[in-house]
C-alpha positions in Angstrom: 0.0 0.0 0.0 2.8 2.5 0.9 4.4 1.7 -2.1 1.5 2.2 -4.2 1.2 5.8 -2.6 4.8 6.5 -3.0 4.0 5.9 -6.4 1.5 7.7 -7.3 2.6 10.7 -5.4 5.8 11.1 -7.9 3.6 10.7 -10.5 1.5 13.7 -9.4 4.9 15.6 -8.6 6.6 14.6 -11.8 3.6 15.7 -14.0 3.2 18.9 -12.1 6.4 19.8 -13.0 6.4 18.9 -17.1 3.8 20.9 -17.6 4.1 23.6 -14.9 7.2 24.1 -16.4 6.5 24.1 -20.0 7.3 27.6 -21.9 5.6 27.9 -24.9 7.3 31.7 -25.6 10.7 30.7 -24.6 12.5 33.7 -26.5 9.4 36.4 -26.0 7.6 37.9 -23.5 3.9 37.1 -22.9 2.4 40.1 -23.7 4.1 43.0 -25.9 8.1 42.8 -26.8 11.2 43.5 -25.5 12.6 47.2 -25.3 16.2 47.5 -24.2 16.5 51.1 -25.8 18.1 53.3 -23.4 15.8 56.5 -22.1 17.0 58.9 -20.0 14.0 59.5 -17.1 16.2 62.1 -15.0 18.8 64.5 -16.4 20.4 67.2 -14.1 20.7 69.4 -16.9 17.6 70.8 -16.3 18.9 72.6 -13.5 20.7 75.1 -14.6 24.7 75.2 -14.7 24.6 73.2 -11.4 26.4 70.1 -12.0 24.5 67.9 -9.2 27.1 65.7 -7.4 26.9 62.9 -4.9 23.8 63.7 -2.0 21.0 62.8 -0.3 17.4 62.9 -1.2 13.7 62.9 -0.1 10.1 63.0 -1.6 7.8 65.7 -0.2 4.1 65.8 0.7 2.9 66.5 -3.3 5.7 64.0 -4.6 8.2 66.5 -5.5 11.6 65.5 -4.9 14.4 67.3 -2.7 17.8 66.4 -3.4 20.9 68.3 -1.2 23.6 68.4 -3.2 26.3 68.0 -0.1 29.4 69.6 -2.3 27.0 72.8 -3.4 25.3 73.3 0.2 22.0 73.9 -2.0 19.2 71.3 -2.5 17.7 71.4 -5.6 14.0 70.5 -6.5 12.4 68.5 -9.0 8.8 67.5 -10.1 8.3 63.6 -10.2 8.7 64.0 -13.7 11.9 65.5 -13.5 11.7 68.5 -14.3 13.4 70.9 -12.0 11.5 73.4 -10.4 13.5 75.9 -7.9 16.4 75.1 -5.6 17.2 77.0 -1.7 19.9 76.9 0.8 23.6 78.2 0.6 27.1 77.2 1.7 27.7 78.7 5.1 27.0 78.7 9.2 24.2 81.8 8.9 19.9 81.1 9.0 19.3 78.8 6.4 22.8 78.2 5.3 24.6 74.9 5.5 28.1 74.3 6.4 28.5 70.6 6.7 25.1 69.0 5.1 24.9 65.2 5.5 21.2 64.1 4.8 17.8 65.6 4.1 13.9 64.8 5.3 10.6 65.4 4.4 8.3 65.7 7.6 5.0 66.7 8.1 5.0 69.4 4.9 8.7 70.2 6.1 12.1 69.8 5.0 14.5 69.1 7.1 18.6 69.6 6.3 21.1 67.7 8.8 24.4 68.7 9.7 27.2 68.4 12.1 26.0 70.8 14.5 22.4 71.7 13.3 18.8 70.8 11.8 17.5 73.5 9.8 13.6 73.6 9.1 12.4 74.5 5.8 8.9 75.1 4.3 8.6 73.0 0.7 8.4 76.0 -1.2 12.5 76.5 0.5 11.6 79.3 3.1 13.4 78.9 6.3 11.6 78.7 9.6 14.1 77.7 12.1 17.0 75.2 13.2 17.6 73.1 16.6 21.4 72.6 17.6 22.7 69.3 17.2 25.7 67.6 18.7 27.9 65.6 16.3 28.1 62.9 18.9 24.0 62.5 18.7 23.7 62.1 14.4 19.8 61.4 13.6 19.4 57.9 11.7 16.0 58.2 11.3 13.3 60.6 12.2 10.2 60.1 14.1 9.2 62.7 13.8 10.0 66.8 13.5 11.2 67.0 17.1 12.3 62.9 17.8 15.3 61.2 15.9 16.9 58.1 16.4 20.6 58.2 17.0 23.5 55.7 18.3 24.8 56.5 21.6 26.9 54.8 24.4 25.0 54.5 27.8 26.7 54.5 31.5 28.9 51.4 31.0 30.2 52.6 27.4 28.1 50.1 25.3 26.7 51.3 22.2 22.4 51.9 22.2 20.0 52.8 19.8 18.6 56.2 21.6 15.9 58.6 20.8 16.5 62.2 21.8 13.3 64.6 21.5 14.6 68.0 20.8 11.3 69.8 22.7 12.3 68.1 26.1 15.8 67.3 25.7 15.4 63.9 26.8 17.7 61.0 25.9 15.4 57.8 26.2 17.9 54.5 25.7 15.9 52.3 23.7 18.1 48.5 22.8 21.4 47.5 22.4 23.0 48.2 19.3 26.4 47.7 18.8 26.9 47.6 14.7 28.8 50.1 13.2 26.3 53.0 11.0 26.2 54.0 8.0 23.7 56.4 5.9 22.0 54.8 3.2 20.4 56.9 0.0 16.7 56.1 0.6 14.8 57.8 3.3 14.4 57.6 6.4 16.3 54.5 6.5 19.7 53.6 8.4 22.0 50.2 8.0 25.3 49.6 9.8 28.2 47.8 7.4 26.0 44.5 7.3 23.2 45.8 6.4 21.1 45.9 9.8 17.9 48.2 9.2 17.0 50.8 11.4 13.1 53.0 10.3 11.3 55.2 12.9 7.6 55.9 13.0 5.6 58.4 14.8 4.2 55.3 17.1 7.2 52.1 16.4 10.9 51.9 15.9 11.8 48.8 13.7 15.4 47.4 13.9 17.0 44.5 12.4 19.9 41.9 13.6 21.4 40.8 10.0 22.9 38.0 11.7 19.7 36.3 12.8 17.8 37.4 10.0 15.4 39.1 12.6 13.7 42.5 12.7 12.0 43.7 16.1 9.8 46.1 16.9 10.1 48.8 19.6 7.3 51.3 21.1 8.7 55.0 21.8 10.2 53.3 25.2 12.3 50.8 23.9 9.9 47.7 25.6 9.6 45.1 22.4 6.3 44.6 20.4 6.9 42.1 18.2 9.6 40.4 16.8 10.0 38.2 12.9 12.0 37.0 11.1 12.9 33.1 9.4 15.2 31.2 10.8 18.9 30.6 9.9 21.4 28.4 10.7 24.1 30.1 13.2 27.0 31.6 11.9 30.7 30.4 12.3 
């Protein structure tokens, strides 16, 4: 009997497979035909005589993109089309002026420009409104929002936390232990140390992953865990 279900099971399996498998359009797509024409979607061009070089970027509230041009101080704007529309900001340590620019967010119908020792507040039209002082020790890795940022910090005994730091109380809330090396990455809002490790903030969770278990866990505002998924690996040596 088990060998008669053995049987037929392989035969189910093997036939599921033959013509599962079968591709009758082999060299075509299923519908329409292949285009590998190059197109250019974005050209800096448009912008003037500003050559645009390596930066950060952002989408704001109406899908416009923001992108800070680090080497120019300036961030330059663009409709989702492309099509550049206006750009704001200057070199320098005055209102509104950036000396050491690193990244750039869009909260909340603002604009927010990071640097070493400031965030500077923008409407998304490029009018200033204000800045909060920053210390280079306390770098945002992702925002919660206008006023909270997560940052990497060292608590009492010297190892390395993910923190949040609220800029309207000046509060320093240790959240979890954190003790990968960080990097920026080019999409928003989002931080990952040299292997990859994911940090995102939300106005009501903190997510965070540990590359090496393939695990991402989920904070509230207080660092106590909510959740945590993932799959399951094999340990590494």
């Amino acid at each position: 009997m088990k060998q008669k279900l053995l049987f037929f099971a392989c035969l189910v399996l093997g036939a599921f497979f033959v013509f599962a498998g079968h591709v009758d359009n082999a060299d075509n797509p299923v519908h329409g035909s292949w285009d590998f024409k190059p197109e250019i979607i974005w050209g800096n061009d448009q912008a003037g005589d500003q050559v645009l070089s390596s930066g950060s970027s952002t989408v704001g509230s109406r899908g416009d993109v923001f992108f800070l041009d680090k080497k120019a101080g300036k961030v330059f704007v663009f409709n989702r089309d492309g099509k550049y529309l206006r750009s704001f900001g200057s070199r320098g340590e005055g209102p509104g002026e950036f000396k050491y620019p690193l990244r750039i967010d869009a909260l909340n119908g603002k604009i927010l420009v990071t640097g070493f020792t400031k965030v500077s507040y923008f409407n998304e039209q490029g009018g200033y409104i204000k800045f909060e002082t920053l210390s280079p020790q306390m770098q945002p890795l992702s925002f919660i929002d206008e006023n909270r940022y997560l940052f990497k910090g060292k608590n009492k005994t010297g190892i390395p936390f993910l923190n949040l730091y609220d800029f309207s109380s000046k509060k320093v809330i240790p959240l979890a232990k954190y003790d990968l090396k960080i990097r920026t990455t080019k999409s928003m809002n989002i931080i990952s140390s040299q292997k990859n490790d994911p940090v995102f903030g939300t106005p009501s969770s903190i997510l965070y992953g540990k590359f090496d278990r393939c695990e991402i866990v989920r904070l509230d505002l207080h660092g106590k865990i909510i959740a945590t998924f993932g799959i399951k690996t094999r340990p590494q040596r």
